[in-house]
Residue frames as a rotation matrix with the C-alpha (Angstrom) as fourth column:
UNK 1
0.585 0.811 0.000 0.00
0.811 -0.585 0.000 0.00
0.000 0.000 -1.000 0.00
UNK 2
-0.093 -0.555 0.827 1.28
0.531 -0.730 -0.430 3.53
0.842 0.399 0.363 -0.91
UNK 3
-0.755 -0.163 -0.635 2.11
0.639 -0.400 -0.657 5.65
-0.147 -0.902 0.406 1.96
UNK 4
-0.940 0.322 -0.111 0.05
-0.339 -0.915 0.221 8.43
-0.030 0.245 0.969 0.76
UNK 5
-0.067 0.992 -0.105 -3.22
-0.507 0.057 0.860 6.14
0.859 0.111 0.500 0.96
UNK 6
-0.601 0.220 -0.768 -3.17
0.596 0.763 -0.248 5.13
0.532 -0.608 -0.590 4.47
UNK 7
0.202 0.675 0.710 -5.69
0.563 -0.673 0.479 6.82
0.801 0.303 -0.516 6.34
UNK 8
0.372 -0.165 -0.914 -4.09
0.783 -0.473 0.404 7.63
-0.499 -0.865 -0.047 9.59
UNK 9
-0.220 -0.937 -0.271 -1.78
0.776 -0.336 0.533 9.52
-0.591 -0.094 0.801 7.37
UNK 10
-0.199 0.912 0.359 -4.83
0.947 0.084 0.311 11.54
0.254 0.401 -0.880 5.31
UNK 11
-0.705 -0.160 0.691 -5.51
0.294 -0.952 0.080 14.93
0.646 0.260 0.718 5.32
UNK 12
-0.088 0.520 -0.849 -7.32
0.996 0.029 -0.085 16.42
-0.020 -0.853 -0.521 8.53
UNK 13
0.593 0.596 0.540 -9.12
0.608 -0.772 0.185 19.48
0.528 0.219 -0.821 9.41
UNK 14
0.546 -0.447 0.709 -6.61
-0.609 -0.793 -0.031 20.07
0.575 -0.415 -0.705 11.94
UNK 15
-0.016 -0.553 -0.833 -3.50
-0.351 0.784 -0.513 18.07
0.936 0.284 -0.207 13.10
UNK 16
-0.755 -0.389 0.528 -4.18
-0.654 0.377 -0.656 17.71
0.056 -0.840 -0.539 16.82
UNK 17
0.485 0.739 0.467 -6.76
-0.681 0.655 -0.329 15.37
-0.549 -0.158 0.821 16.06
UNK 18
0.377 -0.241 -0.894 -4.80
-0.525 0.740 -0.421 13.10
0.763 0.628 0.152 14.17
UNK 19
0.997 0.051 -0.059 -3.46
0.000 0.751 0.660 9.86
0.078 -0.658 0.749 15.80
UNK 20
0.619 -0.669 0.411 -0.26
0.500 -0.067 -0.863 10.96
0.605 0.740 0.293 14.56
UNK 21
-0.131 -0.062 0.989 -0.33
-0.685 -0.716 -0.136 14.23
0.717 -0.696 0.051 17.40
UNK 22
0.744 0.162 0.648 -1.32
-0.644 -0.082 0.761 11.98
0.176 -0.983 0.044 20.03
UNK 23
0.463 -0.838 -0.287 1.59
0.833 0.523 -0.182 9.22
0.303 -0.155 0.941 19.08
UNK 24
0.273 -0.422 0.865 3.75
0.010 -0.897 -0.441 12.69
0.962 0.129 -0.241 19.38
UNK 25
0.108 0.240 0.965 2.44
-0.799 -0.557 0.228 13.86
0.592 -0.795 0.132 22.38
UNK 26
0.994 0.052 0.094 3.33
-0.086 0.910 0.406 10.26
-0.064 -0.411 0.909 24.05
UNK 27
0.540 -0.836 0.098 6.80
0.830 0.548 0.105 9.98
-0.142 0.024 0.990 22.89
UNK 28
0.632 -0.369 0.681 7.55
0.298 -0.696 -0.654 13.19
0.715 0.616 -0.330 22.31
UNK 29
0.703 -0.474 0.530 10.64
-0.618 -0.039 0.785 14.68
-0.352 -0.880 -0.320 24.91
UNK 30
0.372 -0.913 -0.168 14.45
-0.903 -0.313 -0.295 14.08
0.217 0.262 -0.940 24.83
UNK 31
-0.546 -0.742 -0.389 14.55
-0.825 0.557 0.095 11.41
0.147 0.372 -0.916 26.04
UNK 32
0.107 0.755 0.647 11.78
-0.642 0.549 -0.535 9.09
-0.759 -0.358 0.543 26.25
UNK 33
0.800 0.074 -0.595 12.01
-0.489 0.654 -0.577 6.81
0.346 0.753 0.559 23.46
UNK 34
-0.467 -0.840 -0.277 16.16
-0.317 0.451 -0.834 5.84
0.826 -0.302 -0.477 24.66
UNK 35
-0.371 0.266 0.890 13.78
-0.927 -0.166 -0.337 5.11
0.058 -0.949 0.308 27.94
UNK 36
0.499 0.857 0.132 11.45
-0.759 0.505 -0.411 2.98
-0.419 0.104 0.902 26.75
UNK 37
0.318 -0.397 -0.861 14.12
-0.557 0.656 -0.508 1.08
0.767 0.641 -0.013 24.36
UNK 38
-0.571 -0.821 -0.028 15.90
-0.512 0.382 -0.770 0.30
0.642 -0.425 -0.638 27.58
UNK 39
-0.543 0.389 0.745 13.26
-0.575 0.474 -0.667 -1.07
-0.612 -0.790 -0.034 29.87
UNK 40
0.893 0.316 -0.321 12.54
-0.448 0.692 -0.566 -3.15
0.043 0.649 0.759 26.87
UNK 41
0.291 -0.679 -0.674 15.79
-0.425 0.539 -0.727 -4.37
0.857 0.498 -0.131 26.37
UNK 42
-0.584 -0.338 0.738 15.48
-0.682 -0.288 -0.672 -5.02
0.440 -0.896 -0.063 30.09
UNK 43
-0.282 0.950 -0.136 12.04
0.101 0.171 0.980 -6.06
0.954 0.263 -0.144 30.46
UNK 44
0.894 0.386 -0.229 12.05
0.295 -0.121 0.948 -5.34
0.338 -0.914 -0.222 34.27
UNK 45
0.003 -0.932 0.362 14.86
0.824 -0.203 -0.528 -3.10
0.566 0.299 0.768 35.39
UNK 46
0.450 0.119 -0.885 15.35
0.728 -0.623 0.287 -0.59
-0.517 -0.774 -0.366 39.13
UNK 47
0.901 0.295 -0.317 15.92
0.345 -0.932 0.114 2.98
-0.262 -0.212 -0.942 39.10
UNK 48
0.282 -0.959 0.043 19.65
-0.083 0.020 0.996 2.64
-0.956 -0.284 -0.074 40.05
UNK 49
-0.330 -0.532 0.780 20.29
0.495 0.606 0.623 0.45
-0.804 0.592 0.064 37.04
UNK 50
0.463 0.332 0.822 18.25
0.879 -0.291 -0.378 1.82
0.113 0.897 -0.427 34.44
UNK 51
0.801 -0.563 -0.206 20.24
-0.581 -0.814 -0.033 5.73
-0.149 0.146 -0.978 35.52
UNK 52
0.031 -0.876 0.482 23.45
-0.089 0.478 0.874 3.11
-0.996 -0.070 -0.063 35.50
UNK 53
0.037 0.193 0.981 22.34
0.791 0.594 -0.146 2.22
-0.610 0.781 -0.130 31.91
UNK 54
0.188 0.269 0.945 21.76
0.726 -0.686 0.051 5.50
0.661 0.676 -0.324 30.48
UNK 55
-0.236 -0.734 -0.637 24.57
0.947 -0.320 0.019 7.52
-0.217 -0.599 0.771 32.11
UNK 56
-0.821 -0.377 0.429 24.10
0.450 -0.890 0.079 10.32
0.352 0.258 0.900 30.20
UNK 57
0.097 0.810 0.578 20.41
-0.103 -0.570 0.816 11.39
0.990 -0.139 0.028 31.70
UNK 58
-0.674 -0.364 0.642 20.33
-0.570 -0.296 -0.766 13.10
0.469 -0.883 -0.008 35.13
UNK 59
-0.926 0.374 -0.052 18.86
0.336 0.753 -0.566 11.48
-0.173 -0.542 -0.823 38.21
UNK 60
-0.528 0.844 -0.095 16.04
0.318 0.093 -0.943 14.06
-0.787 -0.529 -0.318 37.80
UNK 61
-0.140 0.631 -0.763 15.22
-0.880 -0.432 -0.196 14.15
-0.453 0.645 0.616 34.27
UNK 62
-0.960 -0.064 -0.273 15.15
-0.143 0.949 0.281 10.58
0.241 0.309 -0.920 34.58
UNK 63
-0.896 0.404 -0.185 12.81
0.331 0.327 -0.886 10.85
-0.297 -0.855 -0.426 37.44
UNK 64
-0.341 0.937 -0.080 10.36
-0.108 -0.123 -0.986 12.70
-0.934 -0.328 0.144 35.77
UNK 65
-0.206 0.231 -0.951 10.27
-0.932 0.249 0.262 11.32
0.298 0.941 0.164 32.31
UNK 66
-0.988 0.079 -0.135 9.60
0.122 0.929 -0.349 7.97
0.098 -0.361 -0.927 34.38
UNK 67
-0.638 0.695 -0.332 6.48
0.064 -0.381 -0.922 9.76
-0.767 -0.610 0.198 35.92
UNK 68
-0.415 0.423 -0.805 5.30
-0.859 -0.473 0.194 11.10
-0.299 0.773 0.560 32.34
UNK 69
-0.774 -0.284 -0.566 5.34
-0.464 0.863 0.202 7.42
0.431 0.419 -0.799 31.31
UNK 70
-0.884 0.411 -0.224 4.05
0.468 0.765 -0.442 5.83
-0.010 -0.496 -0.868 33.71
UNK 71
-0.190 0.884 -0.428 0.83
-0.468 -0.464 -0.752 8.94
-0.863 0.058 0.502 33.75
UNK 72
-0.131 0.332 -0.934 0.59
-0.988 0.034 0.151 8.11
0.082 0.943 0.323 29.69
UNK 73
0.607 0.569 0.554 0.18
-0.615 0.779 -0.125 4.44
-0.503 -0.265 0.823 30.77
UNK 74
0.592 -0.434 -0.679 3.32
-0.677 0.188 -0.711 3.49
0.437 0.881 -0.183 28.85
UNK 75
-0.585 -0.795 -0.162 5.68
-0.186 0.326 -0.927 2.33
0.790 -0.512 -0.338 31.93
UNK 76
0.714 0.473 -0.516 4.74
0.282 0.481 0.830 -0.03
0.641 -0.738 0.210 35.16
UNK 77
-0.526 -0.841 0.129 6.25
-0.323 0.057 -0.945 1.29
0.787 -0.538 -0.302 38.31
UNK 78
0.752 0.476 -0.456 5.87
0.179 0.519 0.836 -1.04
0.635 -0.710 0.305 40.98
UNK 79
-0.155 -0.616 0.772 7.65
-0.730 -0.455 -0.510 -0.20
0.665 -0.643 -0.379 44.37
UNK 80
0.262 0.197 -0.945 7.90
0.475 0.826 0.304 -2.59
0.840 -0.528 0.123 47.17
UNK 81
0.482 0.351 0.803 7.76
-0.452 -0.685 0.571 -1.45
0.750 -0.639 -0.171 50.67
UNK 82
0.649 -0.616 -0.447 11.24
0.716 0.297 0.631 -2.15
-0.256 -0.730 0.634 52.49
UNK 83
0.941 -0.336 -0.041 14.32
-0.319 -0.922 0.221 -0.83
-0.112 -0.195 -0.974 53.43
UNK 84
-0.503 -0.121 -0.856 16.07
-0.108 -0.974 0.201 0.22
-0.857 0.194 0.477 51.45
UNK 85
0.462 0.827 -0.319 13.03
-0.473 -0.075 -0.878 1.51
-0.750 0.557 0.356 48.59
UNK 86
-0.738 -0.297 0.607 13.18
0.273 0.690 0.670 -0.90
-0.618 0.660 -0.428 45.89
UNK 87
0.036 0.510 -0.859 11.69
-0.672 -0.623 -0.399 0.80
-0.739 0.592 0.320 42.65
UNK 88
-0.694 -0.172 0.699 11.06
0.467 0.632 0.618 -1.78
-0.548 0.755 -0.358 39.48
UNK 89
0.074 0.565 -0.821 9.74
-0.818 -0.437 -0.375 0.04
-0.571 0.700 0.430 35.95
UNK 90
-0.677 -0.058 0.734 8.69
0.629 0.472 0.618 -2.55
-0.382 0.880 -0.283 32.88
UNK 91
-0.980 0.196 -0.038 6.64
-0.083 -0.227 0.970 -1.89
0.181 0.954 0.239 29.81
UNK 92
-0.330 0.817 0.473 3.00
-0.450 0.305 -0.839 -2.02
-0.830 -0.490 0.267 29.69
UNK 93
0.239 0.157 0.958 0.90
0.700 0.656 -0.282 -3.80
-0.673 0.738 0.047 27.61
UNK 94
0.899 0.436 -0.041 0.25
0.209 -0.509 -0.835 -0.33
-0.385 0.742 -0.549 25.95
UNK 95
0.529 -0.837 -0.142 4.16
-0.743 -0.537 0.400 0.56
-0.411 -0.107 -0.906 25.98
UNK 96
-0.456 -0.412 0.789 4.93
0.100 0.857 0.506 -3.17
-0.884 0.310 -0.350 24.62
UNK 97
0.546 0.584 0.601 2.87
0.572 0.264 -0.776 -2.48
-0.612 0.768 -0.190 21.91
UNK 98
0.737 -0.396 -0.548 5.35
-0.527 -0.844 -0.099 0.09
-0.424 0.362 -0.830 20.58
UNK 99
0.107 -0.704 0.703 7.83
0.070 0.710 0.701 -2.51
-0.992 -0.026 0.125 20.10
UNK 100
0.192 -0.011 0.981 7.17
0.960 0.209 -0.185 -3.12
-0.203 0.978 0.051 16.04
UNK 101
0.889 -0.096 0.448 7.81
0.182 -0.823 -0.537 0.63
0.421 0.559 -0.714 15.50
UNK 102
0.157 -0.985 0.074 11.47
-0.649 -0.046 0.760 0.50
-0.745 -0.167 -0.646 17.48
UNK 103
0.093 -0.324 0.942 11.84
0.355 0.894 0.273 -2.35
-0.930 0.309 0.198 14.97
UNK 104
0.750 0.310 0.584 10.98
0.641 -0.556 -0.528 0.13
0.161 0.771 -0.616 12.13
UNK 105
0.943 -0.291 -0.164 12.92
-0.240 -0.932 0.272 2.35
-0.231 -0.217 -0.948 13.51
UNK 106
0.381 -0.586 0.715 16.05
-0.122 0.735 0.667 -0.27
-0.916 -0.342 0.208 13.79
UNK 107
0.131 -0.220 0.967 15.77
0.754 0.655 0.047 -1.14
-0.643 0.723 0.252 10.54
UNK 108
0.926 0.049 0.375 15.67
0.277 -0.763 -0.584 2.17
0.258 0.645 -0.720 8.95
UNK 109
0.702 -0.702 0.122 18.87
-0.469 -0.326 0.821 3.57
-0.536 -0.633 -0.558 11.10
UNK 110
0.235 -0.619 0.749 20.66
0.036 0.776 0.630 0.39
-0.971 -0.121 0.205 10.27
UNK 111
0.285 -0.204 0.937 20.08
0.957 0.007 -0.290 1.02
0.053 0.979 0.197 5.89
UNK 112
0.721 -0.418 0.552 21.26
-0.159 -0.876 -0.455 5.02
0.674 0.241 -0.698 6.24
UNK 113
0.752 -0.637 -0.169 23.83
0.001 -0.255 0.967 4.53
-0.659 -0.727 -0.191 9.33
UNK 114
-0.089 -0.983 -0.162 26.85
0.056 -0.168 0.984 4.21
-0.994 0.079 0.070 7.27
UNK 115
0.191 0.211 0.959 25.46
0.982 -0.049 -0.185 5.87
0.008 0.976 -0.217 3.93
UNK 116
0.951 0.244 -0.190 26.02
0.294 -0.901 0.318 9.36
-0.094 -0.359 -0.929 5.58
């Protein structure tokens, strides 16, 4: 199917109604997508480790791109109630469903990475 006849992708009266804007508005933000790849490539994965994993983002723009997530229903945080706080984030169902578009993504990268 030609790109140009799918309908998500279809001319609208105005673009925040497209499904397009609200994928956006979900993933949109520096880093959230390098988030999500990693508590996938994790699949269950503490606080500590996931800021260990992705050195380069501070503790607190970690902390509250976690928060965004988890509000947008994308990321499970489940805390457990000892000492010391034990924080675990996975995927949700809705946040696992992204998966086939990191694969899209993958595969594009991978045919231009070393055409540039």
């Amino acid at each position: 199917m030609d790109i140009q006849e799918r309908d998500c992708l279809k001319e609208v009266e105005s673009f925040d109604k497209t499904g397009f804007n609200y994928t956006l508005s979900l993933l949109s933000g520096k880093y959230k997508l390098t988030i999500l790849y990693a508590i996938y490539r994790h699949k269950l994965i503490r606080f500590n480790s996931l800021r260990r994993y992705l050195n380069m983002i501070s503790h607190k723009t970690l902390s509250v791109t976690l928060k965004e997530l988890e509000k947008d229903g994308l990321v499970i945080r489940k805390e457990y109630q000892q000492i010391p706080p034990k924080v675990e984030y996975s995927l949700s169902e809705k946040g696992k469903s992204l998966i086939p578009i990191f694969y899209v993504m993958c595969e594009w990268g991978e045919s231009y990475l070393h055409n540039t």
